[in-house]
matplotlib code that plots the C-alpha trace (Angstrom):
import matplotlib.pyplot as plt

x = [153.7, 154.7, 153.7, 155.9, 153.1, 153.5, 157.0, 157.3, 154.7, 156.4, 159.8, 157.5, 155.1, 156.0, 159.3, 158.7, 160.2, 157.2, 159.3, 159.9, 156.1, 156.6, 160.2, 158.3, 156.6, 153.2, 152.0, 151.1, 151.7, 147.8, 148.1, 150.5, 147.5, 145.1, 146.8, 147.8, 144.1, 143.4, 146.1, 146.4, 142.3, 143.1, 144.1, 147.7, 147.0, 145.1, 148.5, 151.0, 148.8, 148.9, 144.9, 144.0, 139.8, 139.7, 137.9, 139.2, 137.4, 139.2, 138.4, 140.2, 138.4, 139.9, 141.3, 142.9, 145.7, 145.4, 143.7, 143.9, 143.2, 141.3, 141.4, 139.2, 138.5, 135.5, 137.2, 138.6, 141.2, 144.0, 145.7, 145.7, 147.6, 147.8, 148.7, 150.2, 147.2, 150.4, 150.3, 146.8, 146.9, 150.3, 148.5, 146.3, 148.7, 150.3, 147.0, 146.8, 150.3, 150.4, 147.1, 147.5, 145.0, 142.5, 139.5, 139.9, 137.6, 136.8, 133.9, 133.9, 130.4, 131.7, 134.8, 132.9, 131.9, 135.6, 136.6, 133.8, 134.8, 138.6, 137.8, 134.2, 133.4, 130.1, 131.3]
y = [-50.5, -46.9, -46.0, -43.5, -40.4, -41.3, -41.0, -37.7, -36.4, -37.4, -36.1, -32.8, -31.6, -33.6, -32.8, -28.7, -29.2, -28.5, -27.5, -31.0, -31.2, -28.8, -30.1, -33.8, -32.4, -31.2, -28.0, -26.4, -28.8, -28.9, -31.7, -33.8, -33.2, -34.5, -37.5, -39.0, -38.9, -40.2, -43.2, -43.6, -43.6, -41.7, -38.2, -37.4, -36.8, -40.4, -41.9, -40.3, -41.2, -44.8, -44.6, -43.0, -42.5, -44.1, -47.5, -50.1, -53.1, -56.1, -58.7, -62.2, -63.0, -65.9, -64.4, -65.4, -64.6, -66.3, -65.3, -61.2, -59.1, -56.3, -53.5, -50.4, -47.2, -45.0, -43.1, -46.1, -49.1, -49.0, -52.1, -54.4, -57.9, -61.5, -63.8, -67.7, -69.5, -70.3, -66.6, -65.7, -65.3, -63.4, -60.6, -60.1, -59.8, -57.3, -55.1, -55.0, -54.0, -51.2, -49.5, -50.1, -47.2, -48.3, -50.0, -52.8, -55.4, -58.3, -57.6, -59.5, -58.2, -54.9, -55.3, -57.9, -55.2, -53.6, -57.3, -57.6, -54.2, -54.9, -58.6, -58.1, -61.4, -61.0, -63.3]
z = [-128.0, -128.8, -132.3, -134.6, -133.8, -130.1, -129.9, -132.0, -129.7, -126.6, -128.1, -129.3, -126.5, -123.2, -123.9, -124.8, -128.4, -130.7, -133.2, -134.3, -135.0, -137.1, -138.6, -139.3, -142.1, -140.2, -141.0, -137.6, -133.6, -133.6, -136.3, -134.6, -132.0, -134.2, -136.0, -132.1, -131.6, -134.6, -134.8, -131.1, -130.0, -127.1, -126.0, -125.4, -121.4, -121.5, -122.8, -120.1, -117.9, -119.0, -119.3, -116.5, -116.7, -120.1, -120.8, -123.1, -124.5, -126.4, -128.1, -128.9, -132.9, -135.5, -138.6, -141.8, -140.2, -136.8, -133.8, -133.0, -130.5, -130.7, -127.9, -128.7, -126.7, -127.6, -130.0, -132.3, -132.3, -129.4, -130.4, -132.7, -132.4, -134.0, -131.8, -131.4, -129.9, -126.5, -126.5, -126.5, -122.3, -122.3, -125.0, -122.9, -119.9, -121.8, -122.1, -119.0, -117.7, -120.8, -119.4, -115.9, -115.2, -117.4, -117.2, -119.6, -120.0, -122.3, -124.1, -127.4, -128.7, -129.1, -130.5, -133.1, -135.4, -135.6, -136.6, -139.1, -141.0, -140.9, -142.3, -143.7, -143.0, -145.0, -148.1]

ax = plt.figure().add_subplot(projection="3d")
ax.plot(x, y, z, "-o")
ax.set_aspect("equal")
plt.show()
């Protein structure tokens, strides 16, 4: 699931045309740098390389609006997805198969507290 910053950056660096970072609206290529981190959770090389040394942790959690999946990496949320309860197995599929070099794993306890700030179930 390519976000907007990840295709600019593909189109930008992988591609040799950091001029468009520049013609997007950001002021210098080290921004478009630091939003992919920041919006992405990962380093550019850790997304070409399809997660290649990077550990991923998700997390299936009931909300208000259904069930969701959260996958985080150390650096913040990777994905974020509400699901049909037929499609809860396929999500997770799809985890899988888009960090194929990954090491992803279920761990619900850790992606709990992500889920509590996003929902702040504390009422």
């Amino acid at each position: 699931m390519a976000t907007s910053v990840s295709i600019i950056f593909n189109g930008c660096f992988l591609n040799g045309r950091v001029e468009l970072a520049l013609e997007s609206g950001l002021s210098s290529p080290g921004r478009l740098l630091d939003l992919f981190v920041t919006l992405e959770a990962m380093s550019p090389g850790e997304y070409k390389a399809a997660g290649a040394g990077l550990k991923i942790c998700y997390g299936l959690h009931e909300s208000t609006f259904g069930t969701c999946l959260i996958a985080m990496t150390e650096r913040g949320i990777c994905n974020l997805l509400f699901l049909d309860t037929e499609h809860q197995q396929s999500a997770e599929q799809q985890l899988y198969q888009e960090w194929p070099n990954a090491t992803v794993m279920y761990d619900q306890e850790a992606t709990g507290a992500i889920y509590n700030r996003i929902f702040d179930t504390t009422e």
